[in-house]
C-alpha positions as CSV (number, residue, x, y, z in Angstrom):
1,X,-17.2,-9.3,-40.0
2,X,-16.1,-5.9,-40.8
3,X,-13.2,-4.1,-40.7
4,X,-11.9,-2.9,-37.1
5,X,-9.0,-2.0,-35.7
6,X,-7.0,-4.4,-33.6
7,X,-8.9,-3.5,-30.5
8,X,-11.4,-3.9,-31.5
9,X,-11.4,-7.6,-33.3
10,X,-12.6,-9.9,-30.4
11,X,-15.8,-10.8,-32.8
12,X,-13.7,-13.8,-34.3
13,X,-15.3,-15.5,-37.3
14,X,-18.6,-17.5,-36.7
15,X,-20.5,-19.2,-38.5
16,X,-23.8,-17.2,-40.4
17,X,-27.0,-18.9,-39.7
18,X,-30.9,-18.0,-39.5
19,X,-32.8,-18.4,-36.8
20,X,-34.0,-22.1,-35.6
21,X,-37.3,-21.3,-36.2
22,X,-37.2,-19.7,-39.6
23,X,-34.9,-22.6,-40.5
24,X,-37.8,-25.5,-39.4
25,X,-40.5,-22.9,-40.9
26,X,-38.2,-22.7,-44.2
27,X,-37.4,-26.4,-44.7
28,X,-41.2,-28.0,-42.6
29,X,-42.2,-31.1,-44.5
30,X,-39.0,-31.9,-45.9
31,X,-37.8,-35.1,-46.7
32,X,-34.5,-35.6,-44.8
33,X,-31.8,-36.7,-47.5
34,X,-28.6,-38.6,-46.6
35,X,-24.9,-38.1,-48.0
36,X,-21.7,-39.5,-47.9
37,X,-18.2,-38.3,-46.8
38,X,-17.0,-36.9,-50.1
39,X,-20.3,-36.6,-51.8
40,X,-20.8,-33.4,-53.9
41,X,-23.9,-31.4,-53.5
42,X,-23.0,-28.9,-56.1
43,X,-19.5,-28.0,-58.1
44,X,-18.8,-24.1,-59.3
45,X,-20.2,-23.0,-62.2
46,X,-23.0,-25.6,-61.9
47,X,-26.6,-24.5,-62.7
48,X,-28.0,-23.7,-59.3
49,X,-31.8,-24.9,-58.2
50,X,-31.5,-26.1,-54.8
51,X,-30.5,-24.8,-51.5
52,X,-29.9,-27.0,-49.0
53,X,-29.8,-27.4,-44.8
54,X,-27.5,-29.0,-42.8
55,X,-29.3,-31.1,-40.3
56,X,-26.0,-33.0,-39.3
57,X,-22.8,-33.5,-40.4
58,X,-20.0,-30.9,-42.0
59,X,-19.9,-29.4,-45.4
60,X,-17.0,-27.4,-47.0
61,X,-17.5,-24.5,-49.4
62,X,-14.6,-24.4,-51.9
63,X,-13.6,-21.7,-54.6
64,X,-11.2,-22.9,-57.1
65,X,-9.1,-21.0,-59.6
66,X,-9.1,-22.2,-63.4
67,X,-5.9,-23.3,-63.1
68,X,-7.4,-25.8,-59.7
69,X,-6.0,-24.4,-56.9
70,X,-8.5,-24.5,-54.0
71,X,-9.2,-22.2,-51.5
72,X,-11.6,-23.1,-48.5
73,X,-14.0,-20.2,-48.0
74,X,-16.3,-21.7,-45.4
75,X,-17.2,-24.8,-43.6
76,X,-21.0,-25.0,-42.6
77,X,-22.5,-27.1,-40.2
78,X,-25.9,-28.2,-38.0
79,X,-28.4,-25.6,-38.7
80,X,-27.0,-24.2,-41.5
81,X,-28.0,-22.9,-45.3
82,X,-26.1,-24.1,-47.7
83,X,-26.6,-22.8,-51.7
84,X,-28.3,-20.2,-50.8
85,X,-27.1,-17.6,-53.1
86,X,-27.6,-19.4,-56.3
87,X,-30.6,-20.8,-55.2
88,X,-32.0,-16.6,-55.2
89,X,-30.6,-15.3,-57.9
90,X,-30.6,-18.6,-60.4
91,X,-27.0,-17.8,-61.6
92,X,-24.4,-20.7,-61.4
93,X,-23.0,-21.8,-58.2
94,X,-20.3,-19.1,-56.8
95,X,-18.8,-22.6,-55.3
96,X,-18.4,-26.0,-54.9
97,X,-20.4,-27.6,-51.5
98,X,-18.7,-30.9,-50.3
99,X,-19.5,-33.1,-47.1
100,X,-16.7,-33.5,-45.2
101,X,-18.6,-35.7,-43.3
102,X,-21.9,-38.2,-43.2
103,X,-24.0,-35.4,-43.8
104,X,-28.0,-35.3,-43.1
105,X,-29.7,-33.2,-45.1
106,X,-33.0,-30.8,-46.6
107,X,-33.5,-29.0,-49.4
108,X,-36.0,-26.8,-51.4
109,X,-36.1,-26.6,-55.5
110,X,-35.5,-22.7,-56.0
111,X,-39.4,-23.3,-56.8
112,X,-40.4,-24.0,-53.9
113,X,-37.4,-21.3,-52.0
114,X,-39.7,-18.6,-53.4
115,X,-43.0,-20.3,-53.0
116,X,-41.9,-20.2,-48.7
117,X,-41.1,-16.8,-49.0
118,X,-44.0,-15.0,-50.0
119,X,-46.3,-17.2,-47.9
120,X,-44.3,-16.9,-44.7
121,X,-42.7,-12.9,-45.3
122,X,-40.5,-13.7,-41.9
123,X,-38.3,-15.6,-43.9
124,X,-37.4,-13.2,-47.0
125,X,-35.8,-10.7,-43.9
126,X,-34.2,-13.7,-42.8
127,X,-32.6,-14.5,-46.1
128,X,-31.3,-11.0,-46.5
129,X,-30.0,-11.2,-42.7
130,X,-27.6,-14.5,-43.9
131,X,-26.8,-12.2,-46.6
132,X,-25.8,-9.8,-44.7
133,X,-23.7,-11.9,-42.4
134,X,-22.1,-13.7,-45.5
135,X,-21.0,-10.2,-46.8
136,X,-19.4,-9.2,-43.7
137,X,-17.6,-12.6,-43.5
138,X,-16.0,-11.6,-47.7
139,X,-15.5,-8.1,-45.9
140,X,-13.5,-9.5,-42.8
141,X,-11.7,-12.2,-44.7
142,X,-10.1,-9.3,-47.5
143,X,-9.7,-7.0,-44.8
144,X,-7.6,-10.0,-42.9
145,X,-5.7,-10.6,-46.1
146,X,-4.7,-6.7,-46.9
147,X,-3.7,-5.6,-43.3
148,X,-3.1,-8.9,-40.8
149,X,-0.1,-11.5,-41.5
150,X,0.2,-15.7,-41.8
151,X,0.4,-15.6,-38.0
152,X,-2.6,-13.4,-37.3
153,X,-4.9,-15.2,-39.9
154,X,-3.9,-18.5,-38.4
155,X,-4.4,-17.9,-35.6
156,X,-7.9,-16.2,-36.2
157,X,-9.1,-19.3,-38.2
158,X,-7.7,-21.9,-35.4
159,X,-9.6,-19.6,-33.2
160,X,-13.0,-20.1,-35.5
161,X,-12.1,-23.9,-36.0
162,X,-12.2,-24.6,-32.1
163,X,-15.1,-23.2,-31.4
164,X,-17.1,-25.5,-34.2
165,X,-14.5,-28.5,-34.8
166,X,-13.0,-29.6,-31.9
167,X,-14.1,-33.0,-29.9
168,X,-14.5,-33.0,-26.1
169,X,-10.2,-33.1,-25.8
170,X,-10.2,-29.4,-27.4
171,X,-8.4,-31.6,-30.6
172,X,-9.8,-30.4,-34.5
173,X,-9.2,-32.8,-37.0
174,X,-7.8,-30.9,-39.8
175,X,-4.3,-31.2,-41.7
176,X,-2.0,-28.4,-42.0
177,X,-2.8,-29.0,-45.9
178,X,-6.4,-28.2,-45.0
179,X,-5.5,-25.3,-43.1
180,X,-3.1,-23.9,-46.0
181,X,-6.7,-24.4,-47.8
182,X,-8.0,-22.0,-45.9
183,X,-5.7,-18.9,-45.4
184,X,-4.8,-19.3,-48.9
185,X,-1.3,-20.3,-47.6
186,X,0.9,-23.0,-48.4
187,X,1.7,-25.7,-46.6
188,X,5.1,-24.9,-45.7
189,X,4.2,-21.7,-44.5
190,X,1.6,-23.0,-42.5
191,X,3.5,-25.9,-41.3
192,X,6.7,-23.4,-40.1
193,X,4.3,-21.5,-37.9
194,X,2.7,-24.4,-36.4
195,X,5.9,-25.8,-35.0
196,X,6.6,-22.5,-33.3
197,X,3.3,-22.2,-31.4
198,X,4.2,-25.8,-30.9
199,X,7.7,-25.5,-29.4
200,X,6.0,-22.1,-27.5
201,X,3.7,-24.4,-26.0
202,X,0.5,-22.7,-27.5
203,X,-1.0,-25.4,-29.7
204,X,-0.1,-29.0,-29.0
205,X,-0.2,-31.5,-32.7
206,X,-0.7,-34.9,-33.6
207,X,-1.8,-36.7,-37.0
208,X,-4.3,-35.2,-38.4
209,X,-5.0,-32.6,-36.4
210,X,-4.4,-29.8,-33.4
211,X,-5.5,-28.3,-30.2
212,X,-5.0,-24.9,-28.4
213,X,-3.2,-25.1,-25.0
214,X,-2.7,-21.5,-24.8
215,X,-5.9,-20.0,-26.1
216,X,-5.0,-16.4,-24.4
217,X,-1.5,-16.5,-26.7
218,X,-3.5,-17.7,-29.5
219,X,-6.1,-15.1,-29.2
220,X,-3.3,-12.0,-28.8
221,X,-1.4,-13.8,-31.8
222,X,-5.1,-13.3,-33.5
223,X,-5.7,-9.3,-32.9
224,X,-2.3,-8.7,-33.8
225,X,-1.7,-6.7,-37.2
226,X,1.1,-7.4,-39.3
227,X,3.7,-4.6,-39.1
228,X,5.6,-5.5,-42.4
């Protein structure tokens, strides 16, 4: 997502994928592997030679600072590539790749990555196309954190979170810790703001997690930069 003005920021965050049929064409003949909720599939700085799709299940993507505090960068789910950057360039992981949940999964030794490529050409333009949309994503994100305040990039994320979180009720089971994770924010912060959409009757809270009421406030609150 690049930079826009406020007017123009109704193309919220979404998730980057490749097409369903360059994903079955990427991954065809796999083996499907199974993981647990907290299972690793890769820490930063590891020596990348897999990537990896998500053929169920939620995985996190998590940069940490070498002093350990964590910032959530992405969250990837059905149909999705995970590792994919090391996995091209054979440089250690950028980040650390976590499932949130059971997680059902393929993968491809970088090997075999390139071997897919040059037989089936479709797929390197797909590759550059996720990398593509994974580079807007950075861009969007450090525009969001140079011009657009806690509230805004909340909101924005809450926004994102509903639309590939949430159970039939509209709830998403995150923690405001989790969220804090996310913005970069900390929990108090986070935590402050969520009680005022609360009281305003915009977001409605329980243990563990959250649901719009008010998705038109929400959304405003979203395409609204800071003025500070």
């Amino acid at each position: 997502m690049a930079f826009a003005s406020a007017n123009d920021r109704n193309d919220l965050p979404r998730l980057a994928r490749i097409d369903p049929l360059q994903f079955d064409l990427l991954f065809s003949g796999c083996k499907l592997e199974r993981y647990a909720a907290g299972q690793h599939l890769f820490v930063q700085e590891d020596a990348a030679d897999r990537i990896y799709g998500v053929m169920s299940g939620t995985v996190e993507i998590s940069i940490y600072s070498p002093g350990g505090q964590k910032l959530v960068a992405n969250i990837e789910l059905q149909r999705s590539l995970v590792g994919e950057i090391g996995a091209l360039d054979g440089r250690p992981r950028t980040a650390t790749a976590i499932c949130l949940t059971a997680c059902e999964l393929v993968s491809l030794s970088r090997t075999q990555l390139f071997d897919r490529i040059e037989k089936n050409p479709s797929l390197a333009r797909a590759m550059i196309e996720l990398l593509c949309a994974r580079l807007r994503w950075v861009s969007g994100e450090l525009g969001d954190q140079a011009f657009f305040g806690i509230e805004a990039r909340l909101a924005k994320r809450l926004v994102f979170l509903a639309g590939v979180m949430a159970d039939g009720a509209g709830w998403i089971p995150i923690s405001q810790s989790e969220l804090g994770e996310f913005l970069g924010a900390t929990r108090e912060s986070v935590n402050k703001t969520l009680n005022d959409w609360r009281n305003r009757q915009i977001i409605a809270i329980k243990r563990g997690g959250l649901r719009i009421t008010d998705s038109k406030a929400l959304n405003h609150i979203a395409q609204s930069q800071d003025d500070d």
